[in-house]
C-alpha positions in Angstrom: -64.6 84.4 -95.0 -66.6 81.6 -96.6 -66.2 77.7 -96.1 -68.2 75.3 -97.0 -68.2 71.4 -98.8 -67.7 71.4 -102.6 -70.8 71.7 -104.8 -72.3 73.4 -102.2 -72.4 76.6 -103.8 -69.9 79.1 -102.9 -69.1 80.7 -105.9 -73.0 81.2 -106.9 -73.6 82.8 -103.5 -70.6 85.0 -103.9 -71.8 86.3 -107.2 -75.2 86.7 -105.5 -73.7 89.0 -102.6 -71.4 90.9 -105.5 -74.8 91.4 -107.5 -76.8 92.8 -104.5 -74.0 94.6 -102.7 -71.1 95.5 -105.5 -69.5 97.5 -102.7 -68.4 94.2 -101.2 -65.0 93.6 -102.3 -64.0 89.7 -103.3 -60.6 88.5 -103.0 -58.5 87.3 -105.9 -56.6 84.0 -105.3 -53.0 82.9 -106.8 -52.5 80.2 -108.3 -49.7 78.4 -110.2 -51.7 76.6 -112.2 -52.4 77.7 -116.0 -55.1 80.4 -117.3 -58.3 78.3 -118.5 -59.9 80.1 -121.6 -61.8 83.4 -120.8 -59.9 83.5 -117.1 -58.1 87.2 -116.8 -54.7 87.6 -114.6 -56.0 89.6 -112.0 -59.9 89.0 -112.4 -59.9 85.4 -111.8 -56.8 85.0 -110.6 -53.1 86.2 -110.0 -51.4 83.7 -112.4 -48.2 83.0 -110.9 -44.8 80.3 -111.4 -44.0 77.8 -109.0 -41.3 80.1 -108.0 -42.9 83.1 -107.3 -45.4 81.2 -105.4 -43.0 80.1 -103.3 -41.4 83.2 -103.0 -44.7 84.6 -101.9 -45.1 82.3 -99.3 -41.3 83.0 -97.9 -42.2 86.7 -97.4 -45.5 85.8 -95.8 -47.8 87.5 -99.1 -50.2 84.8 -98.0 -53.1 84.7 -95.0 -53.8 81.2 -96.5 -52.4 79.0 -99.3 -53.0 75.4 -100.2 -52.1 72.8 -103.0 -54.8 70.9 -104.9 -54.2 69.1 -107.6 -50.9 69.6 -108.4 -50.6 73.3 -108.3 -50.8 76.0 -105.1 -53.3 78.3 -104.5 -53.5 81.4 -102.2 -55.0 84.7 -100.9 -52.6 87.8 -101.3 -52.3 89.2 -97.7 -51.9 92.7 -99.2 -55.0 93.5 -101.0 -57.2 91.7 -98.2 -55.7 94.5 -95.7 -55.7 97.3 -98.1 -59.4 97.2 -98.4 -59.8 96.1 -94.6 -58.0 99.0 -93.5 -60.0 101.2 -96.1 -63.5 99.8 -94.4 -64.8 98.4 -97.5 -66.4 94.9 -96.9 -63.7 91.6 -97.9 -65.4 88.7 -98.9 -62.6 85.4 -98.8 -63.9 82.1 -100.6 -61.5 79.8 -99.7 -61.6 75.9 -98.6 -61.4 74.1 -95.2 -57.6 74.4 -95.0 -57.4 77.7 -95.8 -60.4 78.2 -92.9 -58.4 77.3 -90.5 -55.3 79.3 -91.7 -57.1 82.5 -92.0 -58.3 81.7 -88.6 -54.4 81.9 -87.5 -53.5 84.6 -88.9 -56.7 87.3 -88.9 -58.4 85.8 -85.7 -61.0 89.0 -85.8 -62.2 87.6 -89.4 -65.9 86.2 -89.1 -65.6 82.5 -90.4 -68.8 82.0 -92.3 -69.9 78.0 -93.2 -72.2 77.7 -96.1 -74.1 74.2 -95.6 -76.3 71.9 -98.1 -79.6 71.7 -97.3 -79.1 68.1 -96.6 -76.6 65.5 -97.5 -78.8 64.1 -100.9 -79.4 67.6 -101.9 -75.0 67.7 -101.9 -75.3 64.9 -103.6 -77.8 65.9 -106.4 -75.7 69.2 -107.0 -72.5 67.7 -107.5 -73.5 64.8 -109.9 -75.9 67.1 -111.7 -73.6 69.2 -112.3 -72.2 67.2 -115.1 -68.9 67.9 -115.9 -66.3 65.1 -113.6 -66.3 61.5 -113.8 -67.5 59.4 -111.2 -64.4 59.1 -109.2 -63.5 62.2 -109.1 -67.1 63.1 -107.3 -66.6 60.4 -105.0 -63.6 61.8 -104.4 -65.7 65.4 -103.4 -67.8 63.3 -101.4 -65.7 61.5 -99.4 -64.0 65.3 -98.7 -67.0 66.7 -98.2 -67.8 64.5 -95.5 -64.8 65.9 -93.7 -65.8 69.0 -94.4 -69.1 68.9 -92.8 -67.5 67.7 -89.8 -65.6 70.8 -89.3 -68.9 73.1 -89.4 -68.4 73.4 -85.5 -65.2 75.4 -86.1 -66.8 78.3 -87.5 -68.4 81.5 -85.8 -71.3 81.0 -88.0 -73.6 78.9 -90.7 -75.4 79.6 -93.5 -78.0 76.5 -95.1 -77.8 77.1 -98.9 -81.7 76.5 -99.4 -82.0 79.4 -101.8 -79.2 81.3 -103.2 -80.5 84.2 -102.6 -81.8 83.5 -99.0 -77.9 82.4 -98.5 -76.8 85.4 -99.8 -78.8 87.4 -97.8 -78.0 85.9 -94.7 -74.1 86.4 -95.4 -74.7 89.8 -95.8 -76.3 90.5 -92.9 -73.5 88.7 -91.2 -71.2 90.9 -92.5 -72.8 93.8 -90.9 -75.0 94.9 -94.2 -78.3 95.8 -94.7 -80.6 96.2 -98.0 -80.2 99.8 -97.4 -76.6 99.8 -98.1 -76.7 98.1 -101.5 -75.7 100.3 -103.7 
């Protein structure tokens, strides 16, 4: 499972680990909130109602689930243990609330924290990135700060220096080696 601050570059370390080790399987989230263009139901996530959601979370079809923004967001418990049970690697990219919830309910999962080089270089990443207005990154900042603060809660961190330094080092955290990519 990885954690980490916003804008520190989860989902480009992800796609990092997927492109050296395809055999690693990613989870796919729900979410109530609509498809963006290009997004696939199923590939980028289980588009769900309010009411399924919440039907989801009554049977307990979630390790994790959160709301952001006005809509909900979770991790299917079943597909997660399907592939666990199977051996295949499970790679979980979920937030600090959802951290702590997976920690609950699969206390053998290896909580991985992916950490900015340094505060400014957080910084740099999320205003370069270009595409929220100014309150809405302070905001992620002021979140962010809260986030680092919870590194100590997790069995391990990764420094985001390089992406693919960080995705090397998550790999061999989850047990793999180069000679397993496939």
């Amino acid at each position: 499972m990885l954690s980490g601050p916003s804008g520190v570059g989860k989902s480009t370390v992800v796609a990092e680990v997927r492109r050296t080790h395809p055999e690693v399987w990613v989870s796919v989230s729900a979410t109530t909130r609509r498809p963006r263009p290009g997004e696939t139901h199923g590939v980028n996530y289980f588009f769900v109602d309010h009411a399924e959601f919440a039907a989801m979370v009554e049977r307990g079809d979630l390790l994790e689930y959160a709301e952001f923004a006005g809509n909900f967001y979770g991790t299917p418990r079943g597909p997660v243990q399907e592939r666990l049970d199977a051996r295949t690697p499970v790679l979980l990219e979920i937030e600090l609330q959802g951290a702590r919830q997976v920690r609950a309910s699969l206390p053998e999962a290896l909580l991985v924290f992916l950490a900015p080089p340094s505060w400014d270089e957080l910084v740099r990443r999320l205003v370069g990135r270009g595409t929220e207005a100014a309150d809405v990154i302070a905001r992620r900042l002021e979140t962010a700060q809260v986030e680092l603060a919870a590194e100590s809660e997790f069995d391990a961190t990764v420094v985001n220096a390089s992406v693919e330094g960080a995705a090397a080092d998550l790999v061999s955290l989850m047990g793999l080696s180069a000679s397993d990519q496939r």
